[in-house]
C-alpha positions, 0 to 999 in steps of 0.5 A: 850558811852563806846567800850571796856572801851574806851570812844566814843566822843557822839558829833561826834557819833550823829552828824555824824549820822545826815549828813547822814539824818538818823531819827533814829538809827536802831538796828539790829532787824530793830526797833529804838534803842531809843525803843529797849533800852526801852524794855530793861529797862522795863523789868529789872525793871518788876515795873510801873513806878512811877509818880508824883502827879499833881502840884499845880496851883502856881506850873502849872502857873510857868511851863507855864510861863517859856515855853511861855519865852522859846518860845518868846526866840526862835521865834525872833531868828528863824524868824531872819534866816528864812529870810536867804539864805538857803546857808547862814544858812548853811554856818553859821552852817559849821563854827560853827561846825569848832569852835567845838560849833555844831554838827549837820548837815550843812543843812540849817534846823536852829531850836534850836541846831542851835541858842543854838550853836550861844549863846555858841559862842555868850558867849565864845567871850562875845557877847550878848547872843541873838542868832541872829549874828551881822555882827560883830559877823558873822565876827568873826565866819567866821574868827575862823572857816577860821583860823582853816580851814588854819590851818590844810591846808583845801582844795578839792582834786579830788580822780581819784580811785574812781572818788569823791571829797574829802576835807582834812586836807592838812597839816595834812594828808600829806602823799599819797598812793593807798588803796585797792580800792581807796586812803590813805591819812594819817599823817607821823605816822598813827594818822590820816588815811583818805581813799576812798572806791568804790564798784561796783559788781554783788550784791553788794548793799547798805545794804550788804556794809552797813554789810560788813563795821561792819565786816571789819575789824574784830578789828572793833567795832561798836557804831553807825551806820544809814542806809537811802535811798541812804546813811549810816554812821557808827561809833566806834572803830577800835583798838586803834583809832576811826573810822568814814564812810559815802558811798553813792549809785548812779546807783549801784556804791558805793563811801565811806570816812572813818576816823581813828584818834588816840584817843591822838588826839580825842579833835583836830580831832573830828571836822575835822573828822566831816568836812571830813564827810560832805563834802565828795562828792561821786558824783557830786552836793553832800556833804555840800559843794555843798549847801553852796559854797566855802569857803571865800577867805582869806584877805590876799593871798600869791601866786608866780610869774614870772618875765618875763621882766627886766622891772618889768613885772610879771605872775602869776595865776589869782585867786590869784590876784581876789578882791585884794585892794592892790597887792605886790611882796613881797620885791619890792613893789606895783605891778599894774594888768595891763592885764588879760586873762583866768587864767593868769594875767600880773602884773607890778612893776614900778621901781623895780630893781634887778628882774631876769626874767626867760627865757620862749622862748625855744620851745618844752618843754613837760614832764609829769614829771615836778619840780615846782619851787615856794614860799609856803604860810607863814604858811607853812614855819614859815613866810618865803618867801624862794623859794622851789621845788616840784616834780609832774607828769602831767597827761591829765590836771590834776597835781598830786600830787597838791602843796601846798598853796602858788603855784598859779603861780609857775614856772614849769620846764620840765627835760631838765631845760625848762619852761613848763608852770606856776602852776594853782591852782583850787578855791576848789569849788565843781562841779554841777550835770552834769558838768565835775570836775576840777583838784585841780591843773593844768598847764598854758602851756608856748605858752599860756603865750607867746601868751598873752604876744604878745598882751599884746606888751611884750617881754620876756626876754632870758636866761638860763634854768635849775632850779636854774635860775628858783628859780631866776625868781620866786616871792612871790605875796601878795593879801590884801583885805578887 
């Protein structure tokens, strides 16, 4: 479809409007725009349609045979899937929609978009087109699509505006702002702008908001747009950049996402975009993420440590060290999980040396104000281990902004150079009806880890504070699994 001469992506505009479940696109009048454009052509042409003389037995046994092939090709398939977890399913979907061969809805529904998405993945990796994934096949999707996810920094993060959960692209839309009624997360020029909405006024309703959003603001031109039960999507062109929304309405609160990306960028984001939108979780239990689970966890895991004893002993976030084969700090070898508490795990390095342990016996270290001292994932700093910080303040239990990958178990230091306690990074697993939403980030205070280091009969080392001896204490941990 063409907005002002431009170029509208018929991929994205179809699937979006399918994650908000919408049977139809609706004109204005209110009926379906596949029969208002009907209408239109009928009355352009003002003659009967043509049709075409009755085919000739041969002709009609050929048809027939090709339809009963086309069926015997989709029911294996189909009864393949029917048997799979609708989690599954849907999980196969999600990926498939990241390495950019579907467009639909991740919703469990496989029929025949589904299987003809698997086939085209099936022959650009040059499988057997059979429609039906080999575990070594399922394998190799889940790995494309994690790849991509871990290359634009995919992860959750807790909208405190408007109480949503939203997940982005981290290393992408890397910058972060207050919005007008929610928050802004864009890129470092603007190509990509990703903002929240919430609308709770007296006689606001889906239907005006639905309105309003085509309206405003008034460079908006829209292609696409579905208005259905609790939900609406709409898309188009916003100026030079494509646009995409998706609210949701829940005991007259509204809660939206929109998406604006440059159209220099269309073939590298259209599928992000789309990612973005269907998984958007508004409320709690809502957004694909909450039918298919977390993503999987990567093979290999880069997190930080701290050294806490001359005798190689080492804290670090729990998480990262969960269903590891084999456990590393990186430059001084195997490292053995010898206790856990909560979300804390005591690592061990047996026989190492030149390690500096960190000083975490000061009292009364307290900020909000804190620097998080600690080793970014690899791919975040072309391959290297080098010890970097970040600032963050710590608001209830909540640490914003969250770090980066890579800061499971970094060192947080308070303004008078003490350790206040050690970085937690949260699964990005999103919350079920009814249950309170965890922070995408947190903070293990450093009595929490003291205590545990008391029954665990270790001692900690003493020594300076400040940053830079923290930058001394701190590791990289490396997680293999199979």
């Amino acid at each position: 479809m063409r907005i002002g001469g431009l170029t509208m992506s018929i991929a994205v505009s179809t699937a979006l409007l399918l994650a908000a479940a919408a049977p139809a696109l609706l004109a204005q009048s209110g009926e379906p725009l596949q029969l208002t454009e009907r209408k239109k052509a009928e009355q352009k042409k003002k003659v009967a349609p043509k049709t075409k003389a009755a085919p000739g037995k041969n002709t009609r046994k050929k048809a027939n045979g090709k339809k009963a092939d086309a069926k015997k090709d989709t029911k294996a398939p189909t009864a393949s899937y029917a048997g799979m977890p609708v989690a599954e399913r849907a999980a196969i979907q999600f990926d498939l929609n990241w390495t950019n061969h579907y467009t639909g809805p991740a919703d469990g529904d496989f029929g025949d978009r589904s299987i003809a998405a698997v086939k085209a993945f099936q022959k650009d990796r040059r499988f057997q087109e059979t429609g039906v994934l080999a575990e070594n096949e399922r394998e190799a999707l889940a790995t494309s699509a994690l790849n991509r996810r871990e290359r634009v920094g995919w992860r959750m993060v807790d909208d405190r505006v408007t109480g949503a959960q939203v997940w982005l692209p981290t290393k992408l839309a890397t910058h972060e702002s207050r919005g007008r009624t929610g928050t802004r997360w864009q890129s470092a020029q603007g190509q990509l702008q990703i903002e929240t909405f919430r609308v709770r006024e007296p006689g606001a309703t889906l239907a005006t908001v639905f309105e309003d959003q085509k309206k405003e603001p008034p460079n908006r031109q829209v292609a696409t747009g579905a208005l259905r039960g609790n939900s609406f999507v709409l898309t188009g062109m916003q100026g030079l950049k494509y646009f995409l929304v998706r609210a949701e309405i829940r005991d007259l609160e509204i809660r939206g996402v929109t998406v604006l990306y440059d159209q220099a960028i269309e073939e590298t984001t259209n599928y992000v975009g789309l990612a973005v939108l269907s998984a958007f979780a508004p409320f709690p239990g809502t957004g694909v993420m909450s039918l298919i689970g977390p993503p999987s966890r990567s093979k290999i895991e880069y997190g930080s440590g701290i050294v806490v004893t001359d005798d190689g002993h080492v804290m670090t976030d729990r998480r990262i060290t969960e269903g590891c084969n084999v456990l590393q700090v990186a430059g001084h070898g195997d490292a053995s999980r010898i206790a856990d508490q909560g979300n804390l795990s005591l690592l061990r390095v047996f026989g190492a040396s030149e390690l500096t342990p960190a000083a975490i016996v000061h009292e009364g270290a307290s900020a909000s104000a804190l620097t998080l001292v600690g080793i970014a994932d690899p791919q975040a700093q072309g391959g290297a281990r080098a010890v970097s910080t970040v600032s963050a303040r710590l608001n209830g239990d909540g640490l914003a902004p969250a770090p980066q990958l890579g800061f499971a178990g970094a060192a947080a230091i308070d303004s008078q150079g003490r350790i206040f306690g050690m970085v937690m990074l949260k699964a990005p697993v999103l919350a079920s009806a009814g249950t309170t939403t965890l922070p995408a980030a947190t903070i293990v205070p450093v009595n929490t880890i003291r205590r545990f280091l008391d029954m665990q009969y270790v001692t900690p080392a003493t020594g300076p504070r400040g940053v830079d001896a923290a930058k001394a204490s701190v590791v990289r941990v490396i997680c293999v699994r199979k």
